[in-house]
Structure formats: structure tokens, C-alpha cells
N, C-alpha and C positions, 0 to 999 in steps of 0.2 A: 381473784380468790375463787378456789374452785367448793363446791359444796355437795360431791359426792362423798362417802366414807374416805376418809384419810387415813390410815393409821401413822399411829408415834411411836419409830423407831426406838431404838438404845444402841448406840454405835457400840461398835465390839471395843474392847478398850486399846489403847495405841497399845502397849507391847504386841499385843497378837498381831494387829497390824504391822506394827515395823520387823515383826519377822519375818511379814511376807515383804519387803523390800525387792528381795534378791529376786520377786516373780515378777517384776515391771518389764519395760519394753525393753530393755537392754537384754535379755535371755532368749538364746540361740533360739531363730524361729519363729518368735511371736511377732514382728513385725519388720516386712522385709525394708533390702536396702537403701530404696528408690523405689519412685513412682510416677507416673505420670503425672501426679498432683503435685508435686515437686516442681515441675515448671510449669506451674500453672491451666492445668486443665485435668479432670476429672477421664479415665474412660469410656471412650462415648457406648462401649455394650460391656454386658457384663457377661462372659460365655459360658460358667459355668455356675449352677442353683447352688446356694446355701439357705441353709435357714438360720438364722442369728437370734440368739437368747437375748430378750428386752427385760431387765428387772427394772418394773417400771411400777412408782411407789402411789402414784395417784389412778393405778389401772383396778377397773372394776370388774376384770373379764379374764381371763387366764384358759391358755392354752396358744393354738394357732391364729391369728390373726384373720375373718373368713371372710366376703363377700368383696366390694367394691372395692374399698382401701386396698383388699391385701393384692386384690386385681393390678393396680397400679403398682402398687409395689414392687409385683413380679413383674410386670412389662417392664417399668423402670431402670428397676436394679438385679433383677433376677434373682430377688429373695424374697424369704418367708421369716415373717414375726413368729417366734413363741414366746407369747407374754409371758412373764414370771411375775404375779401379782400376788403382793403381801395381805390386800383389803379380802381374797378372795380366799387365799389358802388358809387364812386364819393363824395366827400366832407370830405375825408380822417380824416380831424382835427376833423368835427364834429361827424363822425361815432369812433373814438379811444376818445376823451373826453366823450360822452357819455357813451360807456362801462365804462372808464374807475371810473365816475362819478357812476356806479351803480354797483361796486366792484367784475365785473367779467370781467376780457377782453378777456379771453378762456381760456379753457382747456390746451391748448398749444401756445405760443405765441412767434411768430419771432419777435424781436424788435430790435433797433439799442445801441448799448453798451455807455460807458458815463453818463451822467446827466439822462437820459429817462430812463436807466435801472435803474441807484439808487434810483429815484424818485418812481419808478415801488416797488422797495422792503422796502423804506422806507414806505410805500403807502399801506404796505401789501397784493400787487395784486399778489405776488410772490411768490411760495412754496417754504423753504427750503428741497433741495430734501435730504440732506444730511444722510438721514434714506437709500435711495436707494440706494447712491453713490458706496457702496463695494459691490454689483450685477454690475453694469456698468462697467464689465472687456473690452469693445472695447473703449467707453469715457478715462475709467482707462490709454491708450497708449498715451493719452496729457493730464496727468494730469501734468504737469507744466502751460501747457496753461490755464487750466483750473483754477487750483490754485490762477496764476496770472492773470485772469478777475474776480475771486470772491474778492481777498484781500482787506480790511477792510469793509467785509460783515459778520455778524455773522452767518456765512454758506453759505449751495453751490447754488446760486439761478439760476444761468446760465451758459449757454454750447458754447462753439465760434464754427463760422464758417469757412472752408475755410486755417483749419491748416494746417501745410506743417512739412515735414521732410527734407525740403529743406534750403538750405542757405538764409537768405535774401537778398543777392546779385544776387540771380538763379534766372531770367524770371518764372513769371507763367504760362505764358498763353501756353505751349506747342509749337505747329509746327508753330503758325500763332501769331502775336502781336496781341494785343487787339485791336489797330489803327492801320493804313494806308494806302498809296491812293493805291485803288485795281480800276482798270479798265480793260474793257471788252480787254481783250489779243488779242483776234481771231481779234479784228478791228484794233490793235496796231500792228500787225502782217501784216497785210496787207498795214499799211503804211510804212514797211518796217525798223519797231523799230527804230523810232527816240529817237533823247538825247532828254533828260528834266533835266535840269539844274536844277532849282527850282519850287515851288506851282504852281508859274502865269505860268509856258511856260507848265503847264498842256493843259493849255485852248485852244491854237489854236491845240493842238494835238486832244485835243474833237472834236472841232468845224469841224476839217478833217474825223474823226469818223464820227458825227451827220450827214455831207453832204454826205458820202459813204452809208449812212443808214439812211434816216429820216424817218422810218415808220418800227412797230417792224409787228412780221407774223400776229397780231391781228390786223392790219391796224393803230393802235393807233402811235400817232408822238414819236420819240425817244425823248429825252432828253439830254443832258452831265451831270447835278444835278440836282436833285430832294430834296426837304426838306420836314421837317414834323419839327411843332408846340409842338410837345407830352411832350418832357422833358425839356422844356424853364426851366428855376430857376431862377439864380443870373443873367444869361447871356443867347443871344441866344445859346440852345444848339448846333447846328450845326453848331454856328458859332467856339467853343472852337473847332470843331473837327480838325481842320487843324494846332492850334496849337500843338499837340498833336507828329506832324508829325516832329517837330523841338525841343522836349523835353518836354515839359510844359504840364501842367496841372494845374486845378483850385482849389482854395481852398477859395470860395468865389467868392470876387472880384478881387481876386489876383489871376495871373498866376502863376507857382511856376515850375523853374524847377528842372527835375528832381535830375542834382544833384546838388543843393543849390547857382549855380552860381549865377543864374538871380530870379530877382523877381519883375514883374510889375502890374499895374494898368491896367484895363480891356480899360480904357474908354482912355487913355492915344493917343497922335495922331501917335507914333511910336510901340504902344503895337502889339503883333502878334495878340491880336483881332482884333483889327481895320483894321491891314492886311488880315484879314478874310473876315470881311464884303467888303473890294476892292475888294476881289478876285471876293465875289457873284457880287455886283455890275457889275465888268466885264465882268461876265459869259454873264449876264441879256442882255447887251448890245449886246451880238454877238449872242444872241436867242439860249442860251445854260441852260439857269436856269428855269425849270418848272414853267409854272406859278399859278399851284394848287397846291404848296407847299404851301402857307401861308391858304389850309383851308383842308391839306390833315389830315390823321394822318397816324402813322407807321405801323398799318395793311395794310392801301390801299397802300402805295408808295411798301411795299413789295410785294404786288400781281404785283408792274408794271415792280419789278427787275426780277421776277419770268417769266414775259410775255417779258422779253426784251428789255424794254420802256426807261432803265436808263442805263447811261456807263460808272459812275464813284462812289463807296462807301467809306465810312470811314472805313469801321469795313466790316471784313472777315469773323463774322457771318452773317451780310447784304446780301452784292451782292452776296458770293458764296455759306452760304443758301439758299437762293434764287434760285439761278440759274444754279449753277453748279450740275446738275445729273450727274446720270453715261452714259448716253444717250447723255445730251451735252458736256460732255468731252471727253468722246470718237468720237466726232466729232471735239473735237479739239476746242470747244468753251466753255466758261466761265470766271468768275472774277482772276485776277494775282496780286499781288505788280507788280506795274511799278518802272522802277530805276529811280527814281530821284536823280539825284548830291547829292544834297546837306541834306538828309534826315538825322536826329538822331532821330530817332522814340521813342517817352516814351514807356516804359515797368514796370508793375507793379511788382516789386519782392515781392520773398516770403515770408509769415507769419508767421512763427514759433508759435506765439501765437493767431493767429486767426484774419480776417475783422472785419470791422466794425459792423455785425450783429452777432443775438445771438438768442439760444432757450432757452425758459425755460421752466415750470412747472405753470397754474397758479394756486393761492391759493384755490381757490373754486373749483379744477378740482373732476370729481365724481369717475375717480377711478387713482389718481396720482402715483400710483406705475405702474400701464399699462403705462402712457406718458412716465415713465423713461425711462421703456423697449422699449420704441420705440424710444425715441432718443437715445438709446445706443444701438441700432440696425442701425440707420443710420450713426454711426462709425464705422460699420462693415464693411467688404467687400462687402459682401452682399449687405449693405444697400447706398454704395457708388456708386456702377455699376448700382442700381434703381432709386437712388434719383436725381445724381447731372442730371443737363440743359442739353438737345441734344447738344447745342451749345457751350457746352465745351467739348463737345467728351463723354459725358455720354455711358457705351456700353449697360446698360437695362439689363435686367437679366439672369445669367445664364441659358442657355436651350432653351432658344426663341431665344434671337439676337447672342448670342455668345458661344462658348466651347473650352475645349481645343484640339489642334489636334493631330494627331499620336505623333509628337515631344514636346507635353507637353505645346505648345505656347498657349496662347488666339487668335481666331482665330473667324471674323464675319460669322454668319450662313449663308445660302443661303436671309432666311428671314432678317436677319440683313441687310444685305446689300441692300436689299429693301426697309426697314422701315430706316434706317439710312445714305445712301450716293445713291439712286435711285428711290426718290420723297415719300415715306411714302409707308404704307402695313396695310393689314387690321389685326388685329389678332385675333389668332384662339380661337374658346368660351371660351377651357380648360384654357385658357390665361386672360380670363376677354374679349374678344371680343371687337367692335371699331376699330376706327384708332390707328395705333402705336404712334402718334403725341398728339391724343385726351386722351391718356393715361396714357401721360407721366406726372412725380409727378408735383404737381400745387406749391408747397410751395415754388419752384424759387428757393433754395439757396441749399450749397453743404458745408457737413459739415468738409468733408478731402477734400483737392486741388485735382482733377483729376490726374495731373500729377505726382502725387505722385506714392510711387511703392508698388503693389499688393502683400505683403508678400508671398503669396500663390500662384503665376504665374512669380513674379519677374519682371513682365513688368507693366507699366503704368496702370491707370485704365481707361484713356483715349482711347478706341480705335484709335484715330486719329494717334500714339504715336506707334502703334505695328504695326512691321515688317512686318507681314500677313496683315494689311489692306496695307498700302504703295505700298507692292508688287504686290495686286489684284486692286486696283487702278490707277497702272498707264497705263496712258494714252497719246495721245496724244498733249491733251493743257497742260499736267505738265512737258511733255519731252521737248517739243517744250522750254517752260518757261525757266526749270532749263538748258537750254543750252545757251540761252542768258543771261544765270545771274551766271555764271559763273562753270556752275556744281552742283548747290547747290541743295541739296534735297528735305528743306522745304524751308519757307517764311524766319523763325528764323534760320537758318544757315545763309542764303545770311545777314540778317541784321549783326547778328551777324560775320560774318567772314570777313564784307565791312567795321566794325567799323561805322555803320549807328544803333545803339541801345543804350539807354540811361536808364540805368535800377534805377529803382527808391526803394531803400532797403526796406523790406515790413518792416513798423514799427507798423502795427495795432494802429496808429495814428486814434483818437476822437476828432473833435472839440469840445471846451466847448459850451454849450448852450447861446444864444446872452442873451445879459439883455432886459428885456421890451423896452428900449430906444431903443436901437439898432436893435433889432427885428422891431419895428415900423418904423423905418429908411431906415431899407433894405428892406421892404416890398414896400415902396415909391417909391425908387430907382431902384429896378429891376425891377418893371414894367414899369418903366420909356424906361430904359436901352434895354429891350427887344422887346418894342411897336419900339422905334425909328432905332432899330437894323434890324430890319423887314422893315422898310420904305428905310433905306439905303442900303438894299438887290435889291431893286427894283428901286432905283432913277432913274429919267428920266434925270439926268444928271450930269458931275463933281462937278456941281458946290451945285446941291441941295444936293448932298450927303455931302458934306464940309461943306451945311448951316446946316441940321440936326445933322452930328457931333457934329459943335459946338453947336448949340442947347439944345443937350443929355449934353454937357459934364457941361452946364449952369445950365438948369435944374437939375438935379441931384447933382451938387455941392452945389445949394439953398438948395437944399432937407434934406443934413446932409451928402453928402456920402463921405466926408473924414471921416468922422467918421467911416464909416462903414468902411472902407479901415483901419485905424488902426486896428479896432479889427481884422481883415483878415489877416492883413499883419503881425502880431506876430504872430498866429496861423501858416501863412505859416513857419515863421523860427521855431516856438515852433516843426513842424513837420520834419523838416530838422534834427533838433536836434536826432529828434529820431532815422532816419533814420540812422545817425552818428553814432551812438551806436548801432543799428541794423548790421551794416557794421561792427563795429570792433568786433562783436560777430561771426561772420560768419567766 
């Protein structure tokens, strides 16, 4: 699961699409007769530049594609990326209905799997690549996966992301969960690691922190939490994050945990939401909840984890992106999991068959045997150590960040370790020149899991995962850490060996597409739900927070949102199901 801004499409409706049928690949010109992928091999050069439009829906960056990545790119394939990102142009629905409406949406397109992809190939926006398919020898290692995302398509129109060789019972996410409450160590350390029982006895441990330190080296006021606005949806986003920490996660309006016990209503007076928004409430109360979160967004609250403004994160790409160099952990400071008692932290398992996102081919692309070759290049090895997120342990490409050493191991270069765990590095021209950050691939998504294993090195693709960075890394604030937590190495031992981890079977689960009804329902109601969740973060008192409650839960039930909660609330067990079967296949 990726946790930069996402935006939520609204697929054009089929008529529009099935008008554009007649623009698929069968129309003079858009894809030739033959090809050398055809009998099984790709062209070893590509003679002459294109540059190929990527509408790609988890890109946070729009434009041309610039520094390392696009380096390789051009040696490669002898093309150039021009991102089309909907997070960045703003108005997501109207920018992908439009393309979609004038029967090109790119060249290459990241789209979400389900209804939007079939719609996509009924639609004929979609190439059948299946002329290229027996060249695609790196795609060819999940062709089960692959199989089963095409099945009753009349050919192969798209590629999953995020495949595993792994169990679906096995944790994704490597050394650190996706969720949990990380707080600044170095100040928890000095109060002498107190217990934390549960969520709320976080707070006056903050508030101990805030008063030992109200003012970060910038002079700027500390904080205990900090929020951002950015990925509101169904629900306050940050308010779901604390459920997270006790199993749950959302599927909708529904909480859903991880494994199929529980399942509630967001809006509910005993839900773990609602327990969320007390929490902020209380924060607010003891001058611990920023008060430029309701107009901050997620770039500035990270510059303030970065400057030391903030003492408590959700997500361990957060505060110890952020903040933890090798500079301040060698000093012995940065973001830790705190123990909390009573913790079952959700954990997403792994996919066998792939996330919720997919690439394809689109039908109008100008030269779609080149897009093959490049997304069966990023099933490569190769193309896995370039492409996946920093923030999931991505190691960048052979020669620059990484090699192997005397003993054969994968091993961060001097630069590596600069550009990757010691605040970023410039890279060298021969490299595509820029920052190592500014260069890394834009299209947000990772087509093999990170954690998965390196045929060709035997270890992880994850650097975070190998033996050699672990070993050059430690420090200070991690010895300190894993000695009051029992020995434990990473994050995911401690959870894992305390019985605090609640892994959720990766079942490459789709919701269905809401009907017009219900879409217009939910559209009502979570902004209802969102506006009022924001008010009760901030109440000036017990009592307005209980009048707004109820309030939200009036309103919103006027509005149609049992409705909405039924369709939610099957989808959540329709998902459970899957999970169940994902489980007894492992």
C-alpha cells in the first residue's frame, strides 16, 4: 500500500467508452504487423528517441522524467517519460475523463485493477499486448499472476504490481510495519522509558517530551502531533491511523480487522474511530495537537519532522525519513516504535498475485512493443533496484548506490549511503546529474515486492533487509532501542516475537465500483463525516465534541449513509473471504 496522495478517480461512463471501441489496436497504424517480440526476443537497440506519455495515477511529480532513472531509461530504451499525474495537475476525475473521452489516456498507463480496468479494455483504451508477451521473459516469472488479472479478457491487456514470492501470510513491509506509533526515542529515553499501556497514556508521555523541549533548534514550537488535510476520503485520514495500531483498517466506511473478527461503522460512539478523534481532541486540550494541521499539507508537516518540530508519527516512512540521518542517529536521536501494552499492529501480507494497481499498454501508444520492453524490464532485477519508492528500501542502481562486496553480498556504496540513509547526494553527470531524490522514478509503484529475493545476490532487493547496511548502520539510538525491547533487531521482530502483529493475508482484494446511487450517497456523507471530524479534533470542549458527534452521526444518517455502510460492509467480508483462501493456499 502506497501512502503518498492518491487521488479517486470516477471512470467515464461505459457508453463514452464503448464509443471509442473502433480506436483499439485493430486501426490502421497503431500497432504494427510483427515484431521481433513475436519470436521471442525484444530489440537489442532502439534507433530512434520517443518520448511516451505515462498517465500514471500514483505519480506525485508530472512533467519529463529527470536525473538517474530517466538516464537509464534513455540508454536502455531510448525514451523519455512525460509523466501525466492526476495527484499533481489537480482535478484528477476531470483530467482522466477527458483523456479518457478523446481515446488516448497514454502511452503507458498505471490504473487501478477491477471495474476501471475492464471498462479501460472494453473501451478499447487498452492494447492487447499479447503479440509481445513471449519476449517479456522477466513479466514471463508471474505469469500465474498475470494470467489471473487477465482472465476473461480476450488477451493480455495488463501487468500487476507489487507480486511476491512470498506467502500470503508473510508481512510485506520488511524490517519496519507500515503503521505504528514511532516517537522521538532520544526524548523517551530521557524520561526514563516509561510503560504505555495503551493509545491515550501516549499523551501525557508527549506532553513530558513537549515540556523538556518546547522549541525545536529552528526556534520553531515543538509539537506531540501534527496533521495534514492531504488524503481525507471516506474518513479523516489520520484519524484511521491509530486504528491501525490495534488491527483495523478501512474499507470504506467500515473498519475491517485484520483477521475477520471485528467489523464496525466509522461513525459508531464506541468505533476505534471515534476513539481516534478523543484521542486528537485530547491532545488539543493539553497543547499537544498543532494547530496548522487543518491548513498544513504533507510536504510542509515533513519539513517540520525533518527540523524536529514533531514527536510523534504514524508510519516509519514519516518521522524516520525525515529525521533520522546517519548524523542524528549516531547522536543517538531519531523516531523508535514505542512499546505500548496493548499494541496488534495491522500488517499487510503478501500478494502472490499482485495490488490493487496495474500497468498496461495504451491502444494508441506510437511505438508499443518499446512500452512492452520497458515494463518487462521493470520485472527485471534491474529494473526492481531502480524503480521501486526510497521508502521502501528501494537500493537504485547497480554501480552508483550499491555493489557487491569481496564476499559476494550486496553491499551500499560510499554514495549510497549518502543518497540513501545520510540526508540525500548529488549525482555524478555520467549518472544523469541532480539530486539523488530528484531522480528517483516518478511512477510511485514497484512492480516485484522489495522484500522479495534477488535471484542473482540471494538477498533482498530492499537494502534496508541486507546484512551490510544493518551492520554499517548501527548506531547508537538503535542499540539503545533494541535493548529495551528486548534484543530485537528490527521493528518487525519486536512486533513479531511480542505477539503485537496482526497480518492481514494479501488477497489482491478489488472493491466493486459503487453504483451511481451510492456513489452520490458517499460523496455526501464523507464530506459530511470529514468536515465534522476536523471540528472534533479541535473542540473547545467535552461537551461540543458529543454535540458534534451526534450531530455527524444525524446528519449523515439523513443523508443515506446506512446505505453506504451496507455496500461497505459486504465488501469488507467479501474481502475477508479472500483473505481465507489466500491463507489456506500459503
Amino acid at each position: 500500500m502506497q501512502f503518498r496522495k492518491v487521488a479517486a478517480f470516477v471512470v467515464a461512463p461505459v457508453i463514452a467508452l464503448s464509443a471509442l471501441a473502433g480506436c483499439g489496436p485493430d486501426q490502421e497504424g497503431t500497432q504494427p504487423s510483427s515484431s521481433a517480440a513475436a519470436n521471442g526476443e525484444f530489440p537489442s537497440e532502439w534507433s530512434e528517441e520517443i518520448t511516451i506519455d505515462v498517465f500514471a495515477g500514483l505519480a506525485n511529480a508530472m512533467g519529463e522524467q529527470p536525473g538517474w532513472f530517466a538516464k537509464i531509461v534513455k540508454d536502455k530504451f531510448n525514451m523519455k517519460l512525460n509523466i501525466i499525474a492526476p495527484n499533481v495537475a489537480g482535478g484528477g476525475d476531470t483530467l482522466y475523463n477527458t483523456r479518457v473521452a478523446a481515446g488516448d489516456l497514454g502511452d503507458l498507463i498505471v490504473t487501478d485493477k477491477g471495474k476501471k480496468l475492464d471498462e479501460l479494455v472494453d473501451g478499447g483504451l487498452l492494447l492487447d499486448v499479447s503479440e509481445y508477451y513471449p519476449a517479456m521473459s522477466n513479466a514471463a516469472k508471474y505469469d500465474e499472476a498475470i494470467t489471473r488479472l487477465n482472465e476473461g479478457k480476450d488477451g493480455t491487456y495488463a501487468f500487476p504490481t507489487q507480486v511476491s514470492s512470498l506467502k500470503a501470510t508473510d508481512p510485506s513491509e520488511g524490517i519496519d510495519p507500515t503503521f505504528g506509533p514511532f516517537v522521538r526515542w532520544d526524548y523517551y529515553a530521557e524520561l526514563g522509558y516509561p510503560e504505555v499501556g495503551t493509545l491515550e497514556d501516549l499523551l501525557p508521555v508527549l506532553k513530558q517530551m513537549q515540556d523538556a523541549h518546547p522549541t525545536a533548534e529552528n526556534g520553531k514550537k515543538v509539537y506531540g502531533l501534527s496533521l495534514f488535510k492531504d488524503w481525507d476520503g471516506n474518513m479523516m485520514n489520520n484519524a484511521k491511523q491509530p486504528t491501525t495500531f490495534y488491527g483495523y483498517d478501512e474499507v470504506g466506511m467500515v473498519l475491517a480487522k485484520a483477521d475477520g473478527s471485528d467489523y464496525q461503522s466509522i461513525i459508531d460512539d464506541d468505533s476505534q474511530y471515534v476513539r481516534s478523534l478523543k484521542f486528537f481532541y485530547e491532545a488539543n486540550q493539553m497543547g499537544l495537537l498543532d494547530p496548522e494541521s487543518t491548513t498544513q499539507n504533507y510536504d510542509t508537516l515533513f519539513s517540520k519532522y525533518q527540523n524536529g518540530q514533531v514527536l510523534f508519527s504514524w508510519w516509519p516512512w514519516q518521522g524516520q525519513s525525515a529525521f533520522n540521518t546517519t548524523e542524528n542517529m549516531a547522536a543517538g536521536e531519531g523516531f523508535m516504535l514505542a512499546p505500548v501494552e496493548d499494541l496488534k499492529v495491522f500488517s499487510y501480507g503478501a500478494e502472490p498475485f499482485g495490488g490493487k494497481q496495474v500497468l498496461a499498454v495504451g491502444s494508441e501508444a506510437e511505438d508499443p512493443e518499446r512500452v512492452a520492453a520497458f515494463i518487462d524490464w521493470l520485472y527485471s532485477p534491474e529494473g526492481t533496484y531502480s524503480n521501486n519508492s526510497q521508502t521502501m528500501g528501494a537500493a537504485g542502481p547497480k554501480g552508483l548506490t550499491w555493489d557487491l562486496n569481496d564476499e559476494g553480498k550486496p553491499e551500499l556504496t560510499e554514495f549510497g549511503m549518502k543518497a540513501l540513509a545520510g540526508g540525500g547526494a548529488d549525482v555524478p553527470a555520467e549518472w544523469g546529474g541532480g539530486t539523488y531524490q530528484d531522480g528517483a522514478s516518478w511512477l510511485n509503484t514497484t512492480l516485484v515486492l522489495p522484500i522479495d529475493t534477488d535471484p542473482e545476490t540471494g538477498a533482498a532487493f530492499s537494502y534496508k533487509m541486507w546484512e551490510t547496511f544493518q551492520e554499517a548502520t548501527s548506531n547508537p539510538l538503535y542499540e539503545d532501542w533494541s535493548a529495551k525491547m528486548g534484543d530485537a533487531p528490527t521493528t518487525m521482530d519486536y512486533l513479531r516475537d511480542n505477539d503485537k502483529l496482526m497480518v492481514a493475508p494479501g488477497a489482491s482484494f478489488t472493491a466493486p465500483a459503487d453504483s451511481s446511487e451510492i456513489e452520490t450517497l458517499r460523496n455526501q456523507v464523507k464530506a459530511i463525516i470529514v468536515q465534522e471530524s476536523w471540528k472534533m479534533s479541535f473542540a473547545s470542549s467535552e461537551a461540543e465534541f458529543d454535540s458534534l458527534l451526534a450531530g455527524m452521526q444525524e446528519t449523515v444518517k439523513g443523508l443515506g449513509y446506512d446505505k453506504v455502510l451496507e455496500v461497505d460492509m459486504a465488501n469488507a467480508k467479501a474481502q475477508n473471504e479472500l483473505r481465507e483462501e489466500a491463507a489456506a493456499r500459503s
